[in-house]
C-alpha positions in Angstrom: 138.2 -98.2 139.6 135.5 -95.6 140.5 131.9 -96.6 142.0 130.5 -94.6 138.7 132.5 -97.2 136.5 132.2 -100.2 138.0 128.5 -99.4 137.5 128.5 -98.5 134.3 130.4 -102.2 133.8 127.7 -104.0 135.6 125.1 -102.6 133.2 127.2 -103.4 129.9 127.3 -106.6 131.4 123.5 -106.9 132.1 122.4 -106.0 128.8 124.2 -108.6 126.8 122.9 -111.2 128.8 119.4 -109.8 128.3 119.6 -108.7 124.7 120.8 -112.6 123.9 118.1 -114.1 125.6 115.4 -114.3 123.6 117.2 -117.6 121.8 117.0 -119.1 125.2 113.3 -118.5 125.5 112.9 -118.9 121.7 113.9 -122.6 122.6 111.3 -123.0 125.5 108.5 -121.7 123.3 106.5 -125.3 123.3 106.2 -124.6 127.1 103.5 -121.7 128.7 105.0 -118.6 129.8 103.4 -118.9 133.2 105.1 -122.4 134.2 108.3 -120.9 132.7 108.1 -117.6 134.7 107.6 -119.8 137.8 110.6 -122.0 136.9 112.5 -118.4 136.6 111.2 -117.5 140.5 112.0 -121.2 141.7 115.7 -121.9 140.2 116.5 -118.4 141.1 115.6 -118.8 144.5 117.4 -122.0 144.9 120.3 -120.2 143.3 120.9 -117.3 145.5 119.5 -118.7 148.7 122.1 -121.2 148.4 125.2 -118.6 147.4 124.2 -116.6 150.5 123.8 -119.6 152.8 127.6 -120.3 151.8 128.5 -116.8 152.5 126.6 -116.9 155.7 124.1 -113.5 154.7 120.7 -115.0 155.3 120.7 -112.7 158.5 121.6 -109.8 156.4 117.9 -110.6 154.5 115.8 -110.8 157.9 117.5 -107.6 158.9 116.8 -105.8 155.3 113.2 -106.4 155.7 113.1 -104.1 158.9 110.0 -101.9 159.0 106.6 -101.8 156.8 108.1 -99.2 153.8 110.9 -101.6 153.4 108.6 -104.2 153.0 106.3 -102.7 150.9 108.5 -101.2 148.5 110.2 -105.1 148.2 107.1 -106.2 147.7 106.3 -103.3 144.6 110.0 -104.3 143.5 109.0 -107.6 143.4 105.3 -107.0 141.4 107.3 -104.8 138.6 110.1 -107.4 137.6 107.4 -110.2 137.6 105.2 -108.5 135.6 108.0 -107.7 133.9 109.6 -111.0 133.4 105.9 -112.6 132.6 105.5 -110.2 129.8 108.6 -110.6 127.7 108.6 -114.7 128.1 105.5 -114.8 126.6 106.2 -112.0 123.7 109.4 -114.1 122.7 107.3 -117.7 122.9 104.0 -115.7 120.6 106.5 -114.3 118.0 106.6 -110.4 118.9 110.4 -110.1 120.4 110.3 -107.2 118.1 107.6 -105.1 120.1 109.8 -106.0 123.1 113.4 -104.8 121.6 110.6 -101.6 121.2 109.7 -101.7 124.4 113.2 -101.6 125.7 114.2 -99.1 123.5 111.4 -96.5 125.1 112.3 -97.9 128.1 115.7 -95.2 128.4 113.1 -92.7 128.0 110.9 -93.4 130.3 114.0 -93.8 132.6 115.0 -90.2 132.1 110.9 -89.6 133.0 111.1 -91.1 135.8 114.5 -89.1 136.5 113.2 -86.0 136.3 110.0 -86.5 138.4 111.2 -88.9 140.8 114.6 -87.5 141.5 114.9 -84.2 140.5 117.2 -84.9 137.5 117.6 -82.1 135.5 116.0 -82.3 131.7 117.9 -80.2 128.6 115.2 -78.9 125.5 116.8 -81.3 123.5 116.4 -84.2 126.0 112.4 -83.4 125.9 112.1 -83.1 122.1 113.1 -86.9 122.7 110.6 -88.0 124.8 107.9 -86.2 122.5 109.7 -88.5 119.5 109.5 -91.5 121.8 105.8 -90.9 122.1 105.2 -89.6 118.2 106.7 -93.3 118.0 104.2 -95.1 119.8 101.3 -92.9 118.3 102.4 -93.5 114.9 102.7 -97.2 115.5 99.2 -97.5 117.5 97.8 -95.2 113.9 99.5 -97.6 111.5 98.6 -101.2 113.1 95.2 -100.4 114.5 96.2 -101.4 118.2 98.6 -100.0 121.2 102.0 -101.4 121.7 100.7 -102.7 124.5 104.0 -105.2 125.2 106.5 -102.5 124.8 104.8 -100.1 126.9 104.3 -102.6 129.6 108.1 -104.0 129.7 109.1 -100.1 129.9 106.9 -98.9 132.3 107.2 -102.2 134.8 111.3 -101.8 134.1 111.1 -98.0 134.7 109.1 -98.6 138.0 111.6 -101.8 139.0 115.0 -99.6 138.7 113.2 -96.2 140.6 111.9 -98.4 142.9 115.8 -99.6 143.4 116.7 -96.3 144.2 115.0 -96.4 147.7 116.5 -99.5 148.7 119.8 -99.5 150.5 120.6 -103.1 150.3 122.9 -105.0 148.7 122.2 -106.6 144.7 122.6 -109.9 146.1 120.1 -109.5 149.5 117.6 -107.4 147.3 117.0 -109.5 144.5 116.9 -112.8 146.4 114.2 -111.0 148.6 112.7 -110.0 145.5 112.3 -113.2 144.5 111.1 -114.5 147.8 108.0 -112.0 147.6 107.0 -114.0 144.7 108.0 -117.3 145.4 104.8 -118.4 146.8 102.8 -118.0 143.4 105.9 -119.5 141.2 105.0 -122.7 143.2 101.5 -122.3 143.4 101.3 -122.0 139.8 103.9 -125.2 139.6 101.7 -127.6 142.1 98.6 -126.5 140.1 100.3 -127.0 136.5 101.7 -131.0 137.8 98.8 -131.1 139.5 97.1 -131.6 136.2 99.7 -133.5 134.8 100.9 -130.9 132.1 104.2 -129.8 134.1 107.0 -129.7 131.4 110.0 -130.4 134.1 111.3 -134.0 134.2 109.7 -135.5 130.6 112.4 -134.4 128.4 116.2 -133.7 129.9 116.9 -130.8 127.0 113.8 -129.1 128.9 114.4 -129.9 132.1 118.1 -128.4 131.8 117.0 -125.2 130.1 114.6 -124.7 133.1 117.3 -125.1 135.5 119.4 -123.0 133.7 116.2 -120.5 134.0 118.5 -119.8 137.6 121.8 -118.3 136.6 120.2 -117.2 133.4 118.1 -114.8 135.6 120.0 -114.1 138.6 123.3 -112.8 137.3 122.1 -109.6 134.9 120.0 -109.2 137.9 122.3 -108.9 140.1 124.3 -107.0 138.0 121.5 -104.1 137.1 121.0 -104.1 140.9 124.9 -103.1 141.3 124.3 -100.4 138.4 121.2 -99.1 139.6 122.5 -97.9 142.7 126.0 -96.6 141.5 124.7 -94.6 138.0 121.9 -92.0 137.7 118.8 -93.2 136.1 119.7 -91.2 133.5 123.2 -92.9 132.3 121.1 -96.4 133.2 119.1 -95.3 130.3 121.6 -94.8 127.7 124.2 -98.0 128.7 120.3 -99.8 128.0 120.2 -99.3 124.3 122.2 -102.5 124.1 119.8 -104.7 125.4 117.6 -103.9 122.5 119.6 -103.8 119.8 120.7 -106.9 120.4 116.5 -108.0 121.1 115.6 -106.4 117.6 118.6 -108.5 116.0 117.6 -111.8 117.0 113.7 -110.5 116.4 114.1 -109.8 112.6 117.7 -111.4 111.4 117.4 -114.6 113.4 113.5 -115.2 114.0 112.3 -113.4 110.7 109.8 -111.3 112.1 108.3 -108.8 110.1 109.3 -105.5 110.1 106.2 -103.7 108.9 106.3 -99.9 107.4 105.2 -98.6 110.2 107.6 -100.2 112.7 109.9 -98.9 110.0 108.3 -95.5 111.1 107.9 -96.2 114.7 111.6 -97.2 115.1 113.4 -94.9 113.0 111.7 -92.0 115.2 112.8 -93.9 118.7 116.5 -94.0 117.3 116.4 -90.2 116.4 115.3 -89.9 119.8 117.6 -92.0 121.4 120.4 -90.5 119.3 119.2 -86.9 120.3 118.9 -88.0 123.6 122.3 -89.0 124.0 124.3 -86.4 122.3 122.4 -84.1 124.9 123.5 -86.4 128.1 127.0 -86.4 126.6 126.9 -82.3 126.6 125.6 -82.3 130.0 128.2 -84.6 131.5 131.2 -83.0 130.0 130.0 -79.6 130.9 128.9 -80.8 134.5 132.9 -82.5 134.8 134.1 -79.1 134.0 132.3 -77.5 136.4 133.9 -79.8 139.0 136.9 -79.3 137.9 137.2 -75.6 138.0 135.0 -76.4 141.3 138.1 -78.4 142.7 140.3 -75.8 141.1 138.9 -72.8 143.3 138.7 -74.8 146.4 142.3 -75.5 146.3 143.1 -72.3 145.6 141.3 -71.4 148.8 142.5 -73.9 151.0 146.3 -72.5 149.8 146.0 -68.5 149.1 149.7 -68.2 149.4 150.7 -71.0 146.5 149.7 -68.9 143.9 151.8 -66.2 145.2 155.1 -68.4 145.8 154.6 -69.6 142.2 155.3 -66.2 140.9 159.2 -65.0 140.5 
């Protein structure tokens, strides 16, 4: 199996996860986002601290933090998929999981954004015609409800930022995420000691709760882990459209499952990101079969060069 597939495997994989999980937060919705997000930063911790530890890695993570830049850009990782993580606890738990399955679905095209200006990917007309529909999208749905989208574009933009950020780290999923979570560990348990402090902490009154916070652990570290594999394997590009899946699956549970409304202009807003998404894709799919025959007749030539005389043996 290929690098390029196994990647594209690890994605398919992380977006299930992540497209199910609002009914897990759905279920922690009597508890505040905060003490959640820090039970996310603590359980994960535990969990991949303790996987390495058995592996004996935890020198591999001392010797990934060489040098400031590394450093800093763990610490930016880190920022970007807390904020991130923060922001679509709390949109489940306050009854918007649809403007997140939104905000995922722009998040593809910000992706190819951030492709193009951060890595030099190369962009087709059609490819921007779907960015302008993406942002059409979020105009018309700022027009029609009186207010910015401000969730979706923050879960995009933070997500965008997190896997571009990935790019420039050469460490393993495992190592980089549990460093990730390290950078922030310190204010998961700040916010904890304050929250018990007070005498409001949710863990240990009921078991049901205290289980799903545990479960806050695996729940969080294994899509991780597996868009950490992705990342590094797929261009940003091909992480963008193997996402649509995550919010399909968001929007289902938002409207058939939790019965949110799905106003005319969300009607508007995301029949114009589909378009674009749809546009989007039939473009990559162009570029990738015209880019593997181009290879092809790359390899083709090159083997001809390397062996002049076969062509010449082959005739009678």
């Amino acid at each position: 199996m290929t690098e390029t597939r196994k990647g594209m495997l690890a994605m398919i994989g992380a977006c299930v996860i992540w497209g199910l999980s609002p009914l897990y937060y759905k279920m922690l919705a009597h508890i505040p986002p905060l003490e959640v997000l820090a039970h996310r930063t603590l359980w994960s911790f535990v969990l991949f601290i303790t996987i390495l530890a058995m592996r004996g890695r935890l020198t591999e993570m001392r010797t990934a933090l060489t040098g400031w830049r590394r450093v800093g850009l763990f610490a930016l990782a880190s920022a970007m998929i807390s904020t991130n993580w923060f922001f679509y606890i709390m949109s489940i738990q306050i009854g918007h999981a649809t403007e997140a399955s939104l905000g995922y679905y722009i998040f593809p095209l910000v992706a190819v954004l951030i492709g193009r200006f951060g890595f030099g990917e190369q962009l087709a007309r059609a490819q921007w015609l779907a960015v302008g529909l993406a942002a059409l999208a979020v105009g018309v749905l700022t027009w029609g409800l009186g207010v910015a989208p401000w969730i979706s574009l923050i879960l995009a933009g933070s997500f965008g930022a997190y896997g571009a950020v990935k790019k420039y780290l050469p460490v393993g999923p495992m190592v980089s995420v549990t460093i990730e979570i390290l950078f922030f560990l310190p204010v998961g348990l700040t916010m904890l000691a304050i929250q018990y402090g007070s005498g409001q902490g949710a863990f240990g009154r009921e078991l049901w709760d205290s289980a799903l916070l545990v479960f806050s652990g695996p729940l969080t570290a294994t899509p991780l882990i597996l868009f950490s594999a992705a990342a590094r394997r797929v261009p940003m590009a091909t992480v963008g459209i193997l996402q649509y899946l995550n919010p399909t699956l968001q929007f289902f549970c938002a409207v058939a499952i939790f019965g949110e409304a799905f106003t005319f202009w969300h009607q508007i807003a995301f029949g114009l990101i589909w378009a674009a998404l749809a546009l989007f894709s039939v473009s990559a799919l162009r570029q990738d079969r015209a880019s593997r025959r181009a290879a092809m007749a790359a390899t083709g030539v090159s083997a001809q060069v390397r062996n002049p005389e076969s062509e010449a043996s082959a005739k009678p």
